[in-house]
Structure formats: structure tokens, C-alpha cells
C-alpha positions in Angstrom: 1.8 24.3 -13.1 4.5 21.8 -12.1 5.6 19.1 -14.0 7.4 15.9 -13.0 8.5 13.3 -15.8 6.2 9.7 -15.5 7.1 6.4 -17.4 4.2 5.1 -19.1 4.4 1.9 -21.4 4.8 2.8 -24.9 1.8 1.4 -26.3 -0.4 3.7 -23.7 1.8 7.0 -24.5 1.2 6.2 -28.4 -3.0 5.9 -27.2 -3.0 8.6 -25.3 -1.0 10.6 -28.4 -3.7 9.7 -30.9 -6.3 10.3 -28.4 -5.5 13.9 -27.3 -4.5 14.3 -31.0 -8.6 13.8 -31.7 -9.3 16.1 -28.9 -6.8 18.8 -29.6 -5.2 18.2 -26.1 -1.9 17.4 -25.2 -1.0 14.0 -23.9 -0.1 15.0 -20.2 -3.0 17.3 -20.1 -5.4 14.1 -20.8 -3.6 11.5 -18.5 -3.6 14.2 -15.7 -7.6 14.3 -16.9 -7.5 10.6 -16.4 -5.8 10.3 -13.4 -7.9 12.7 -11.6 -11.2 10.5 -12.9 -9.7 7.4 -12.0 -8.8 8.9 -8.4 -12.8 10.2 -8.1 -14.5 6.7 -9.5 -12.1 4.6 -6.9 -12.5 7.3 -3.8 -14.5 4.3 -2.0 -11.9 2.0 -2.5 -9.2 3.8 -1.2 -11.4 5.4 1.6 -12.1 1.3 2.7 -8.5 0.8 2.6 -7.8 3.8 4.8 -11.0 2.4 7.1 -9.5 -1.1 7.0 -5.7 0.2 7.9 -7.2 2.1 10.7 -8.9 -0.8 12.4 -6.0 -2.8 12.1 -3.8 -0.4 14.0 -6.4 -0.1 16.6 -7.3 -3.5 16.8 -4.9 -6.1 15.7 -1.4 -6.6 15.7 1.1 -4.8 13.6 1.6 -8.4 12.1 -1.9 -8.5 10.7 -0.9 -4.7 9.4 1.6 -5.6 7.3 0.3 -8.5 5.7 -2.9 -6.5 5.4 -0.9 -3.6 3.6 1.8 -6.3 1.7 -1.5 -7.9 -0.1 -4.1 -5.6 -0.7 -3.1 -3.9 -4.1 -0.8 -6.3 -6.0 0.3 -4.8 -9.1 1.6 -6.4 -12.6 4.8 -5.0 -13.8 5.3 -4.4 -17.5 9.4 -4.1 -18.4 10.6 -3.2 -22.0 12.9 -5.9 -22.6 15.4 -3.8 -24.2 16.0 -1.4 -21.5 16.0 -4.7 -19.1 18.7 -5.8 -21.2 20.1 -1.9 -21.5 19.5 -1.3 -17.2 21.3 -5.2 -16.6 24.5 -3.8 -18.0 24.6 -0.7 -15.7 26.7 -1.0 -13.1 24.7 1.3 -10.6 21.6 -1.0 -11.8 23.5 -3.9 -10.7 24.8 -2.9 -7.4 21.0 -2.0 -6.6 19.8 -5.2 -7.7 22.1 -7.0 -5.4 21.6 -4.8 -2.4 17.7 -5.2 -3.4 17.4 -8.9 -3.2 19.8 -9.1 -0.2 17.2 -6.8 1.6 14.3 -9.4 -0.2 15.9 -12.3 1.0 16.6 -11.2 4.7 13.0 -9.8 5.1 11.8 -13.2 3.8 14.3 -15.4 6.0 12.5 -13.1 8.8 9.0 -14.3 8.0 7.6 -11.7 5.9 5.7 -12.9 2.9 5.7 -11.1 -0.7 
């Protein structure tokens, strides 16, 4: 089986640790369990998205596409503030943060909402 590194908030990877720990699993092997679960118990949701999308593209303009797929799953993001304070000193993280916001601040002066 492939593998691909994830970041996952501390606090959940020491959960998830304990937990699998309990069950004799390994962590990946019971947030791969729990990813697959959470895809099965939300399969409506993302099949009315999909339903939704599709009768936007046949039936309104790409305007009302966009803002449809800009607002329909807003997310929280948590950020360790030591590696915000470690990644704010890169120089690489920098020069993408810059181009980043430059791109924000055109699409925004262009009418696009966030």
C-alpha cells in the first residue's frame, strides 16, 4: 500500500496514538479507518454538492458557480504558533506569502468574495 505523509494537529495525532494503542492498531491504519467512515456517513452531502454544481453549470451563470463553490464548505484553520513563527522566518515562506496575498488582493479588487 502507498503512503503519503498528512499533517494532523498534535492533539488529534496524540488521540489517535492512544486510541489505536487500545486497539492494537497503528495510528494511520485507524485514521485511514476513519477517513473511509467519515467519506461513507457524508456520501449524501457530497453527492448534493456534486447535484448542486451540476445545476449550476447547466443553469446559471459561472458567477453563481463560483460563489456557489467559494462558500459551500468553509473550513477553520488550526496553525501551531511555533512553526507560524518558525515558517514567518523562511525566506521561500515569505516570498509565497507575498505572491499569495498579491493574487488575494487582485482577485478581490476583481470582485470575487472570500
Amino acid at each position: 500500500m502507498s503512503t503519503s505523509v498528512v499533517r494532523i494537529p498534535s492533539d488529534v495525532h496524540l488521540e489517535a496514538r492512544r486510541i489505536a494503542a487500545l486497539c492494537g492498531e497503528q495510528p494511520g491504519d485507524l485514521l485511514a479507518q476513519a477517513w473511509r467512515e467519515y467519506v461513507v456517513n457524508h456520501r449524501e452531502e457530497f453527492a448534493a454538492d456534486l447535484d448542486r454544481a451540476a445545476d449550476l453549470m447547466r443553469n446559471a451563470s459561472l458567477e453563481d458557480l463560483v460563489d456557489f463553490v467559494q462558500t459551500a464548505h468553509r473550513t477553520t484553520v488550526v496553525v501551531d504558533a511555533d512553526e507560524l513563527e518558525s515558517a514567518q522566518k523562511d525566506a521561500k515562506v515569505r516570498e509565497t506569502l507575498d505572491r499569495a496575498k498579491e493574487l488575494y488582493d487582485s482577485l478581490e479588487e476583481s470582485g470575487r468574495s472570500f
